[in-house]
C-alpha positions as CSV (number, residue, x, y, z in Angstrom):
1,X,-6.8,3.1,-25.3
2,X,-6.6,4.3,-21.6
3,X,-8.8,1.5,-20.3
4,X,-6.0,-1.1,-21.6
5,X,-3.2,1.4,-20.1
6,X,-5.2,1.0,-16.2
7,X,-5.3,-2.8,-17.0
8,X,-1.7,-3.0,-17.7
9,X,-1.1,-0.5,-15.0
10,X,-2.6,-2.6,-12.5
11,X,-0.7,-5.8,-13.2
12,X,2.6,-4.0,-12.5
13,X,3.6,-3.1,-8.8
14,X,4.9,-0.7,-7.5
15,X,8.3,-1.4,-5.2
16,X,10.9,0.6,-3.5
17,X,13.0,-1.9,-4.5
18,X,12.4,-1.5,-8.3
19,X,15.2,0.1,-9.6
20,X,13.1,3.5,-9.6
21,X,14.0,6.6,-7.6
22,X,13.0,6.2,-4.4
23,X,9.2,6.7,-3.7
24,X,7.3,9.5,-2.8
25,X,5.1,7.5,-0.1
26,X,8.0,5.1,1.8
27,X,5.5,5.2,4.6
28,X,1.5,4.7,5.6
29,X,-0.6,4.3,8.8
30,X,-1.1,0.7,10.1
31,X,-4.4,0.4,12.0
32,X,-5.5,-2.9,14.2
33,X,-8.3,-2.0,16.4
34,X,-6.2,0.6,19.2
35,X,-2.7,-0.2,17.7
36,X,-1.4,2.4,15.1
37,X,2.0,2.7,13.8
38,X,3.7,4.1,10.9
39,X,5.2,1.0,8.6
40,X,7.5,1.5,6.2
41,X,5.8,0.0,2.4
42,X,7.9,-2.1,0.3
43,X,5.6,-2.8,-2.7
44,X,1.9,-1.3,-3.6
45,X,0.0,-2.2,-6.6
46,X,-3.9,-1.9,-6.8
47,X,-5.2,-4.7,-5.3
48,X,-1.8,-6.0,-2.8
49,X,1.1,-4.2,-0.1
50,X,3.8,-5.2,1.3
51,X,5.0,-3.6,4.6
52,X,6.9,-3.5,7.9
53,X,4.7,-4.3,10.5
54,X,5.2,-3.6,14.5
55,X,3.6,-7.1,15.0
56,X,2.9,-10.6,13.3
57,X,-1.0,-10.4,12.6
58,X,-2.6,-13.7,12.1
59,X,-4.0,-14.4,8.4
60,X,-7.4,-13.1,7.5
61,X,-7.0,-10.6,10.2
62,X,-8.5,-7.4,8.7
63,X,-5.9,-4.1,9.1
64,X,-6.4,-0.6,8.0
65,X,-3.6,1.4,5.9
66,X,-4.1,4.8,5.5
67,X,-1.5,6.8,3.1
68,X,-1.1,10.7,3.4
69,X,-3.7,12.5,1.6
70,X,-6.1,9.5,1.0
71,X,-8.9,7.7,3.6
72,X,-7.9,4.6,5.2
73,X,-7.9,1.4,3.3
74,X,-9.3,-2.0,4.5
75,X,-7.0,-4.8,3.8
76,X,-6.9,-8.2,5.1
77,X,-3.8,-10.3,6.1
78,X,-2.2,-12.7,3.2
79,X,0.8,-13.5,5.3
80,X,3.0,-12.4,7.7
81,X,6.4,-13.5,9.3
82,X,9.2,-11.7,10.5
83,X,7.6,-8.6,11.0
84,X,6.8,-8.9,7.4
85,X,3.1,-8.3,6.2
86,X,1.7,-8.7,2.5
87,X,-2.3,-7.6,2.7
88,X,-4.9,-7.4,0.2
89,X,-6.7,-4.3,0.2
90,X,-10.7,-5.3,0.3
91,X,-11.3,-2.4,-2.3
92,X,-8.8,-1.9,-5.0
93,X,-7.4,1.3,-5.7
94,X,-7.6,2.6,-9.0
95,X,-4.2,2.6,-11.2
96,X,-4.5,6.4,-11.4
97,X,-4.5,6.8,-6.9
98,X,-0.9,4.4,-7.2
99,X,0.4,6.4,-10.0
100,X,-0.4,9.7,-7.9
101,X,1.3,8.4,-4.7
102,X,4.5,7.0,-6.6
103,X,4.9,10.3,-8.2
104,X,4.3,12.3,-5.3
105,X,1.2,14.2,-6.3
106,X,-0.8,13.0,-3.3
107,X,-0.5,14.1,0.0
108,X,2.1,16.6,-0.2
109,X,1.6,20.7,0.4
110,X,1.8,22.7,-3.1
C-alpha cells in the first residue's frame, strides 16, 4: 500500500554520499536571523539534514533552510562542530517533497 511505501520512505535518508548519482539539490539556503549562506547538504531525510555550515550554531538554536523551489524550512540545531551541522526540521517534510528534490523534479526550469 502507498502509506507503508511513505513510512519506509521516511526511515531511509537521503545522502550524497550513498552510492547514488550525485543529487539534484547539493545545495540549500542557510538562514540565522541576518546571516544567509548557501551550505552545501550532505544527508536529507524527512524529519533530519546534515550540512556545511559558515558558522558553529549553538544547540537548540533555531535555523531556516530553504531549498530551490520550496518555502523555507524551520529546523533547530542537533549538533554542530567543525563547521558541521545536523538539524531537525520543526515540520517534517513529506517523503514525496525528498523524493522530488533527489530526483530533480523540484526547483529546476522545464
Amino acid at each position: 500500500m502507498w502509506l507503508d511505501r511513505n513510512v519506509q520512505l521516511a526511515e531511509q535518508p537521503w545522502s550524497a554520499t550513498a552510492g547514488r548519482a550525485a543529487p539534484a539539490v547539493p545545495c540549500a539556503t542557510y538562514r540565522r536571523g541576518v546571516l544567509r549562506a548557501k551550505v552545501g547538504v550532505h544527508m536529507l531525510d524527512c524529519r533530519e539534514a546534515v550540512i556545511d555550515c559558515p558558522e558553529n550554531p549553538r544547540e537548540g538554536t533555531l535555523v531556516w533552510l530553504t531549498f530551490p523551489g520550496i518555502e523555507g524550512r524551520a529546523a533547530m540545531v542537533l549538533h554542530s562542530a567543525g563547521f558541521r551541522a545536523r538539524l531537525r526540521f520543526v515540520e517534517p517534510f513529506h517523503p514525496a517533497v525528498i523524493d522530488a528534490l533527489a530526483a530533480g523534479r523540484i526547483g529546476r526550469i522545464p
